[in-house]
Backbone as JSON, one array per atom type, in Angstrom:
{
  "sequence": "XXXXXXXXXXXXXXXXXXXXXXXXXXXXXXXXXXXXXXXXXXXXXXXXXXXXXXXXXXXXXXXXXXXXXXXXXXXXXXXXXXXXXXXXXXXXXXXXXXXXXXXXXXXXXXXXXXXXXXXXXXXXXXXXXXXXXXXXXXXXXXXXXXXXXXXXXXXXXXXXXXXXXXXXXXXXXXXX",
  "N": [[11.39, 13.02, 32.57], [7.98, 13.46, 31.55], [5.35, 15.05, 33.1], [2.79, 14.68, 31.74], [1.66, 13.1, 28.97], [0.49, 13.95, 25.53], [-1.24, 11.61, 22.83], [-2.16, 11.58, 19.95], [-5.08, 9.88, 17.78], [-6.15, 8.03, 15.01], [-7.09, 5.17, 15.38], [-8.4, 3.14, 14.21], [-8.66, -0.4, 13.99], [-8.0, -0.03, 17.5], [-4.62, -1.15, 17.96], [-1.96, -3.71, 18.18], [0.56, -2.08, 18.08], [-0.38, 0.4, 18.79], [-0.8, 0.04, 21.43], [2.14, -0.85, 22.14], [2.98, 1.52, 21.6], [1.37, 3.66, 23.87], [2.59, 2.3, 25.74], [5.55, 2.41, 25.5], [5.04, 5.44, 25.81], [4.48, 5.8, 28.21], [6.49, 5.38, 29.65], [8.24, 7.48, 29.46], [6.82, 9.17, 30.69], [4.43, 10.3, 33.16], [1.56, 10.02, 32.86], [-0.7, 9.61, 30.03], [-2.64, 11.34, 27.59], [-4.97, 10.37, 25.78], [-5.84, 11.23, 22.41], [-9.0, 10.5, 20.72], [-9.11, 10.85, 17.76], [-10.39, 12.54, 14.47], [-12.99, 12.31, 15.86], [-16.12, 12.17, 14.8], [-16.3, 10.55, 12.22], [-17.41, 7.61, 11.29], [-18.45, 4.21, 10.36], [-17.3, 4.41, 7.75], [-14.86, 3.13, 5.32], [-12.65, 3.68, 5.54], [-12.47, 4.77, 8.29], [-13.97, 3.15, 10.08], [-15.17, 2.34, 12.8], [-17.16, 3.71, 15.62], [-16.34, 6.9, 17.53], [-17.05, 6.06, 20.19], [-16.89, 3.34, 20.28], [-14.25, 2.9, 19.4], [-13.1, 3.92, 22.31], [-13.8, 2.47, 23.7], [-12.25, 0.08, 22.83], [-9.75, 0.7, 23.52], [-9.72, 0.96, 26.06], [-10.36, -1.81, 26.9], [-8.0, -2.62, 25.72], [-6.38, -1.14, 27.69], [-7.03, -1.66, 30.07], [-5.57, -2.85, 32.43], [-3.6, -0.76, 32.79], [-5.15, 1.77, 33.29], [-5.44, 4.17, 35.36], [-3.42, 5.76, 34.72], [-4.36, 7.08, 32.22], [-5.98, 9.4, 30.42], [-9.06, 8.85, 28.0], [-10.08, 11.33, 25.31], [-12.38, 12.21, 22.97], [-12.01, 13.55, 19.62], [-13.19, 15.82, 17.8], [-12.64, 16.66, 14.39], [-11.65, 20.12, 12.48], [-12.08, 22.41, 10.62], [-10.05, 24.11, 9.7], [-6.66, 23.85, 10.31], [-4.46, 24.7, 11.78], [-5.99, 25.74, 13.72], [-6.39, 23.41, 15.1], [-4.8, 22.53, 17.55], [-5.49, 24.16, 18.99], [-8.15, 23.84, 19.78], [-7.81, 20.91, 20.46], [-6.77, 21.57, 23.39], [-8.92, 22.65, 24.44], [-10.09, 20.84, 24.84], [-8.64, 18.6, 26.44], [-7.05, 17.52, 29.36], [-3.92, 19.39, 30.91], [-1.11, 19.06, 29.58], [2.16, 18.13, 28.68], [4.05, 17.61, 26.36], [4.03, 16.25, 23.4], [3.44, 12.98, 21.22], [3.83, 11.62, 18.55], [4.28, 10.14, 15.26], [3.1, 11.71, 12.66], [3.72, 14.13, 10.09], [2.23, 16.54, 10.01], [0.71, 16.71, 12.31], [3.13, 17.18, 14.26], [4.26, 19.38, 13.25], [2.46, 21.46, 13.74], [1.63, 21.15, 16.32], [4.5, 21.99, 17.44], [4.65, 24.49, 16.28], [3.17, 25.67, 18.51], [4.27, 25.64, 20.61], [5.31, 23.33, 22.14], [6.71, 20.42, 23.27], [7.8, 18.01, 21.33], [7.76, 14.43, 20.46], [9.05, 11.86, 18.41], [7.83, 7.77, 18.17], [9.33, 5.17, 18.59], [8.47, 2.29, 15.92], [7.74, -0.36, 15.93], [7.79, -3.18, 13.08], [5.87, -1.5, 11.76], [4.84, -1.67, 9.55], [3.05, -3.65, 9.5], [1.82, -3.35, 11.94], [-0.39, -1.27, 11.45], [-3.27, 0.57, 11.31], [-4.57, 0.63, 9.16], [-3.76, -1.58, 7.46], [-4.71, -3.35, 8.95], [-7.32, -3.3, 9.09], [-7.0, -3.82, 5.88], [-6.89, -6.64, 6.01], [-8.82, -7.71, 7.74], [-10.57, -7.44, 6.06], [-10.16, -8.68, 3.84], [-10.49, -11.22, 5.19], [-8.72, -12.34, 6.25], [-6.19, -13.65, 8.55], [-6.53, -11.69, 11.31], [-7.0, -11.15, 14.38], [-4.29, -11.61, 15.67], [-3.07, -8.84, 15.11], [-4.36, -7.45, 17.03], [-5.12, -6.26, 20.74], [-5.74, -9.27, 22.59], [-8.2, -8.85, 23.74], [-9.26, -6.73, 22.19], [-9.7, -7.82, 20.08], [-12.32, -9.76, 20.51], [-13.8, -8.01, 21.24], [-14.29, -6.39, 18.83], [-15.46, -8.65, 17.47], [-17.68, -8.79, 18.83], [-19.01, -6.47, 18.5], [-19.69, -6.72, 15.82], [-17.53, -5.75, 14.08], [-15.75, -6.72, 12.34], [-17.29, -7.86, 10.31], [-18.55, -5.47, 9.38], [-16.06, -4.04, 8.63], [-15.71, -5.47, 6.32], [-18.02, -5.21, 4.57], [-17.66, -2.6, 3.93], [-15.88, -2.18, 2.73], [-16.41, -3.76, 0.56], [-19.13, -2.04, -0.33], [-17.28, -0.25, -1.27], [-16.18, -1.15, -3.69], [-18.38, -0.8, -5.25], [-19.26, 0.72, -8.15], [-21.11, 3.73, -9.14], [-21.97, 3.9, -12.61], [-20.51, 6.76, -14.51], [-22.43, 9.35, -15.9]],
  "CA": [[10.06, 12.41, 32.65], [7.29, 14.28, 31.27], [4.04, 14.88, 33.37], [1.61, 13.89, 31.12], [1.95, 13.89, 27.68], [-1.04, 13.52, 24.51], [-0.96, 11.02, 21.48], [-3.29, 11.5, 18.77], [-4.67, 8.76, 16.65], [-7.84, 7.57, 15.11], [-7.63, 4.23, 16.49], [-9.47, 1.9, 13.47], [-8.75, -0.18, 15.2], [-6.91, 0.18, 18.6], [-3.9, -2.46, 17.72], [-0.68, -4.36, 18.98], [1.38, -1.3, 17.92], [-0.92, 1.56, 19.15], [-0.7, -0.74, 22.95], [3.06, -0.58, 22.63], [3.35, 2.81, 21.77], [1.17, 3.81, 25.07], [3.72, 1.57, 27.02], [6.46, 3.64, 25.17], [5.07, 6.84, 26.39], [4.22, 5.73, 29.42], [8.17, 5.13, 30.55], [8.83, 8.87, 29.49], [5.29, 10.27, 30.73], [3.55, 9.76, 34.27], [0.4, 9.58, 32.4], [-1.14, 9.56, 28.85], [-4.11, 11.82, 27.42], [-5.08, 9.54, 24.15], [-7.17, 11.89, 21.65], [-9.39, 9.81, 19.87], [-9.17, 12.07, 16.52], [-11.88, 12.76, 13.71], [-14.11, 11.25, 16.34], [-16.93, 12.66, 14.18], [-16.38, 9.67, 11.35], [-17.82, 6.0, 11.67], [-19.04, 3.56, 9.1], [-16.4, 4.53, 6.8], [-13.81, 2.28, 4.69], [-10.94, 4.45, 6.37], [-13.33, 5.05, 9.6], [-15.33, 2.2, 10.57], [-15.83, 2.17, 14.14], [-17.83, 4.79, 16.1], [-15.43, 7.08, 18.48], [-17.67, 5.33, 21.41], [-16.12, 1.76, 20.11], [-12.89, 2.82, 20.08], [-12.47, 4.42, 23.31], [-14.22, 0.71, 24.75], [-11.28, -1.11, 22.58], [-8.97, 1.64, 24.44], [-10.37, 0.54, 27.76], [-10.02, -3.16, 27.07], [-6.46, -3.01, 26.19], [-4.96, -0.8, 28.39], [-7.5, -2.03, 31.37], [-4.27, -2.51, 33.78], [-2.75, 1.25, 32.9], [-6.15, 2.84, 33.57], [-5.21, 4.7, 36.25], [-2.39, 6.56, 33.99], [-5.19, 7.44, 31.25], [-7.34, 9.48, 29.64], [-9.36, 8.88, 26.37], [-11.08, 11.97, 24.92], [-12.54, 12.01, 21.92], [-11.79, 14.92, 19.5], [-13.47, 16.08, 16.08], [-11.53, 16.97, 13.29], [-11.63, 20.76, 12.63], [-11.45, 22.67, 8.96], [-8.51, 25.13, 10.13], [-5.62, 22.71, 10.66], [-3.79, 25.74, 12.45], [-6.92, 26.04, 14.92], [-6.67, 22.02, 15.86], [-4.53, 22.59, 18.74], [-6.04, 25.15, 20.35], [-9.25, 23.06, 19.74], [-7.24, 20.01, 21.28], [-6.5, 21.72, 24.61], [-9.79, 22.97, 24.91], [-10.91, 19.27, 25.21], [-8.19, 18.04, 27.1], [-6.33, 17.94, 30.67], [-3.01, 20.13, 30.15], [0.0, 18.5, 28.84], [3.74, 18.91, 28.43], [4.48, 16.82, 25.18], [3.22, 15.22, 22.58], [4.41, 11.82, 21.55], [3.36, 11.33, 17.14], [5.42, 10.51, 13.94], [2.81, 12.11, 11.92], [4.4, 15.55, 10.37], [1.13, 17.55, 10.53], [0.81, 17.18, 13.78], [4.57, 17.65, 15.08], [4.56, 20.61, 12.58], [1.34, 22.0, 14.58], [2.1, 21.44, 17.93], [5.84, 22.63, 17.67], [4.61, 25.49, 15.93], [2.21, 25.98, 19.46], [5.64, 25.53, 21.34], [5.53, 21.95, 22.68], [7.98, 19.31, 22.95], [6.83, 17.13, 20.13], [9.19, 13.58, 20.45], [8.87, 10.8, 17.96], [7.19, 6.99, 18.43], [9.66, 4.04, 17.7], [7.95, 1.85, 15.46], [7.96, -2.22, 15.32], [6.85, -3.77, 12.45], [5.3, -0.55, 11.38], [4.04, -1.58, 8.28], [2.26, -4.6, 9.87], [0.98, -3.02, 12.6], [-1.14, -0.02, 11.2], [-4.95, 0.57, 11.27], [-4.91, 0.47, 7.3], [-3.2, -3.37, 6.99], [-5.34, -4.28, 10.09], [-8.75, -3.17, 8.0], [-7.43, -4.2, 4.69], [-6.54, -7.91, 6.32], [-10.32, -8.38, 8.18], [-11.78, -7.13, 4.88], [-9.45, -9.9, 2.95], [-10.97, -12.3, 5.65], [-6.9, -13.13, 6.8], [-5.85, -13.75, 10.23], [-6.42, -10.17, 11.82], [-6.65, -11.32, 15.68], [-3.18, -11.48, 15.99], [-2.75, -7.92, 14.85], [-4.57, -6.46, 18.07], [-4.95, -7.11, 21.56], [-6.95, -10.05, 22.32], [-9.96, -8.22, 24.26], [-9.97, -6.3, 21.56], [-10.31, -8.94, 18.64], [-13.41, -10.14, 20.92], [-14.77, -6.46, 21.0], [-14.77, -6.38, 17.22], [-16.36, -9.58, 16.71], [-19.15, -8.9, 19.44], [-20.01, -5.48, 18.02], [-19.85, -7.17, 14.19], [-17.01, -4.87, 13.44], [-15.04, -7.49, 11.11], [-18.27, -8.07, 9.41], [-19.0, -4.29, 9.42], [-15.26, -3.57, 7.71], [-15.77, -6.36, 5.59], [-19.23, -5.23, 3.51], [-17.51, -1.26, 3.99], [-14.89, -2.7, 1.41], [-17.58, -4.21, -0.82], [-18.98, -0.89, -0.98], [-16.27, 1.33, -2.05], [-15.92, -1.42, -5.11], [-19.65, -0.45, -6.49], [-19.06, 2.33, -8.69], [-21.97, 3.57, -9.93], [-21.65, 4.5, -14.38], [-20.29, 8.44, -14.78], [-23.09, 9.95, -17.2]],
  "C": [[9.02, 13.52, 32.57], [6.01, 14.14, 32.61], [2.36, 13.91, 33.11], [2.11, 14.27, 29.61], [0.3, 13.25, 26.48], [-0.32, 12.72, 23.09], [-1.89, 11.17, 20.71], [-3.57, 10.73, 17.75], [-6.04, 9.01, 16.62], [-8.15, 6.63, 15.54], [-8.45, 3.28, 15.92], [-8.67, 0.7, 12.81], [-7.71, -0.16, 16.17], [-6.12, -1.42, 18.24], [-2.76, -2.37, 18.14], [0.09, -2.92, 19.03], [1.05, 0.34, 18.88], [-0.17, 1.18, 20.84], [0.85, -0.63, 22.86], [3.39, 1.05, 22.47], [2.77, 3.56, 23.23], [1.82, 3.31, 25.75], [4.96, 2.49, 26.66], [6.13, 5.05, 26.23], [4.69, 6.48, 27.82], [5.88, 5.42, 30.56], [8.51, 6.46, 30.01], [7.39, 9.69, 29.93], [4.48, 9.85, 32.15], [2.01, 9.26, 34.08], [0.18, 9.79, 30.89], [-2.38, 10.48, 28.47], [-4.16, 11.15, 25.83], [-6.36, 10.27, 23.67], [-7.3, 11.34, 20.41], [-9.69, 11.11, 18.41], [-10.29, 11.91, 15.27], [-12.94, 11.57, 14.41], [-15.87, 11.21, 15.24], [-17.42, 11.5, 12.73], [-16.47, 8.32, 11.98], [-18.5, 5.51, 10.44], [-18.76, 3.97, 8.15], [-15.44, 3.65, 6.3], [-12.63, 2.65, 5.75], [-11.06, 4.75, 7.96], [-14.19, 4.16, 9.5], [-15.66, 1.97, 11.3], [-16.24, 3.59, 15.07], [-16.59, 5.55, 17.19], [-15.9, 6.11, 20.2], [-16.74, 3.58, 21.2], [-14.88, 1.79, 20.04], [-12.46, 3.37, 21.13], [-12.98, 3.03, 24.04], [-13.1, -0.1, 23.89], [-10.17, -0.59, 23.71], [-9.12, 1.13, 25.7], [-9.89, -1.15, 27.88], [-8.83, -3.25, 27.63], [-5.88, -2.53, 27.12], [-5.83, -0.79, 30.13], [-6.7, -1.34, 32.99], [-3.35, -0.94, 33.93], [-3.63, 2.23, 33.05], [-6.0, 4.33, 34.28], [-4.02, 6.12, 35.59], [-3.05, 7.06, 32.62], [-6.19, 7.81, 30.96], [-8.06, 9.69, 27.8], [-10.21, 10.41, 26.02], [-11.07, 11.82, 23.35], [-12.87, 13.75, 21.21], [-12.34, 15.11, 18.05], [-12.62, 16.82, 15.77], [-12.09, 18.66, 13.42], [-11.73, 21.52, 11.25], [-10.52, 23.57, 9.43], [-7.77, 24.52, 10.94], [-4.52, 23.6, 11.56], [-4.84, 26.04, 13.89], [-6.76, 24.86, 16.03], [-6.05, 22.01, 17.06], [-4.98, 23.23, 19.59], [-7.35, 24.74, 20.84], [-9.06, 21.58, 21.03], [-7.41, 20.4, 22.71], [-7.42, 22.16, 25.17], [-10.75, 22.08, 25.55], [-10.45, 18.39, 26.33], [-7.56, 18.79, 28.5], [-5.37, 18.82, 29.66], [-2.36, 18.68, 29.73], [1.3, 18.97, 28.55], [4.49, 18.38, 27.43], [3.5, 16.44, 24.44], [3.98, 13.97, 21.94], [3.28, 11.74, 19.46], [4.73, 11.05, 16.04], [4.5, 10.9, 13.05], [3.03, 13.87, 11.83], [3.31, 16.51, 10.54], [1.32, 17.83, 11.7], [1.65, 17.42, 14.62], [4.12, 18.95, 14.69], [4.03, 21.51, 13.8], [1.43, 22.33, 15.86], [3.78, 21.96, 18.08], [5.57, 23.99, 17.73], [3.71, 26.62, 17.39], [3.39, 25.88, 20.79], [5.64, 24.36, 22.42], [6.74, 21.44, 22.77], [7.18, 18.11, 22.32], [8.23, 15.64, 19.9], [8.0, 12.18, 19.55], [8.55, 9.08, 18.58], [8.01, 6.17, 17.92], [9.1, 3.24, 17.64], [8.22, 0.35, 15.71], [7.65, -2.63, 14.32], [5.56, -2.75, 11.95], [4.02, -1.09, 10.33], [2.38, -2.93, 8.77], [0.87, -3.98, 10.65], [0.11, -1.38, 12.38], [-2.58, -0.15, 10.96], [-5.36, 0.34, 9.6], [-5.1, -1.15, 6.95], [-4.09, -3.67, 7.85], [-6.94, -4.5, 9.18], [-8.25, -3.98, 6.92], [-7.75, -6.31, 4.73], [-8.09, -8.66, 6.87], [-10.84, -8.2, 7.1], [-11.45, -8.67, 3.97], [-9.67, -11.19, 3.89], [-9.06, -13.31, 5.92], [-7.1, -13.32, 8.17], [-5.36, -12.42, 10.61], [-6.43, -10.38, 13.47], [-5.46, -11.18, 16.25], [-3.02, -9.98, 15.43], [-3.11, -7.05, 16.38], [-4.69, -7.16, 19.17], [-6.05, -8.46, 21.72], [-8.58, -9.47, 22.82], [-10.64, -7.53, 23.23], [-10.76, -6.44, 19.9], [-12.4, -9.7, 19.45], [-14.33, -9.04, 21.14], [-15.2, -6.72, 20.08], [-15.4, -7.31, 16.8], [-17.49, -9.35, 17.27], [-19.99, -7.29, 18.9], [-19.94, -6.04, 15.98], [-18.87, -6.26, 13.49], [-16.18, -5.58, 12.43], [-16.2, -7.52, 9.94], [-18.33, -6.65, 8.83], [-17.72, -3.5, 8.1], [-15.49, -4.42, 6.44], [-16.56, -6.03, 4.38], [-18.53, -3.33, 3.67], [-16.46, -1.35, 2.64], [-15.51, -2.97, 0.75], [-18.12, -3.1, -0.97], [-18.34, -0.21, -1.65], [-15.88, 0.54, -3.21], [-16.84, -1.4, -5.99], [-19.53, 0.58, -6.61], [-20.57, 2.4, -9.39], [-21.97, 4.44, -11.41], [-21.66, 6.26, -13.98], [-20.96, 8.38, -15.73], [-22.48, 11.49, -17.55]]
}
């Protein structure tokens, strides 16, 4: 049983899968440090909610595990070799990290961690990409995240918000 350990995500938005993976690490981890990552991007296709709106979806869902969590929010970095040392400058310590993305194992191994993989459910379903492309395609996206935090996103207009962020990125305007 680890101490504490850190997950790193961006979190657009916090969904079903993210909420079991914090329950995951939370049966090998006494607590969680969740670093909200390129907090620095919002009102983007690929980034559409402010780091402030996802650390309040963060809060919704994991309300009842409060007590075992903290959110910080972390900007991205241009020296991908610096990001950890950047990381720990933001956060509590830590004695793991808990990701299946290889950057960031690579990174933190290479910083001498214990870097342990995230089993997936329904991976493909549950990812911040399908969750955006599904509110943009006006599908049934509620069921993808928790419920507090399908009622977040509608009260800050964030379905609407991904919705016209997709209609952007299909006006090209003529290459002269």
């Amino acid at each position: 049983m680890y101490r504490r350990a850190f997950y790193p995500g961006r979190f657009q938005p916090f969904h079903l899968g993210h909420l079991q993976a914090v329950k995951y690490i939370l049966s090998r981890s006494q607590e969680v440090v969740i670093g909200v990552t390129a907090a620095q991007f919002n009102y983007l296709k690929d980034n559409p909610f402010t780091a402030g709106e996802r650390i309040e979806m963060i809060r919704l869902a994991l309300e009842d595990l409060w007590s075992k969590v903290y959110v910080i929010p972390i900007e991205n970095v241009p020296n991908n070799y610096e990001w950890v040392t950047h990381v720990e400058s933001l956060t509590p310590s830590f004695d793991a990290v808990f990701t299946n993305n290889e950057l960031v194992k690579m990174l933190f191994r290479k910083h001498g961690y214990q870097v342990e993989p995230i089993p997936w459910v329904r991976a493909e379903e549950f990812s911040g990409k399908h969750v955006r492309k599904v509110i943009a395609e006006e599908g049934e996206w509620e069921n993808l995240v928790p419920e507090r935090v399908a009622r977040y996103i509608k009260e800050v207009e964030g379905d609407k918000r991904i919705r016209d962020l997709f209609k952007s990125e299909e006006i090209r305007l003529p290459m002269r």
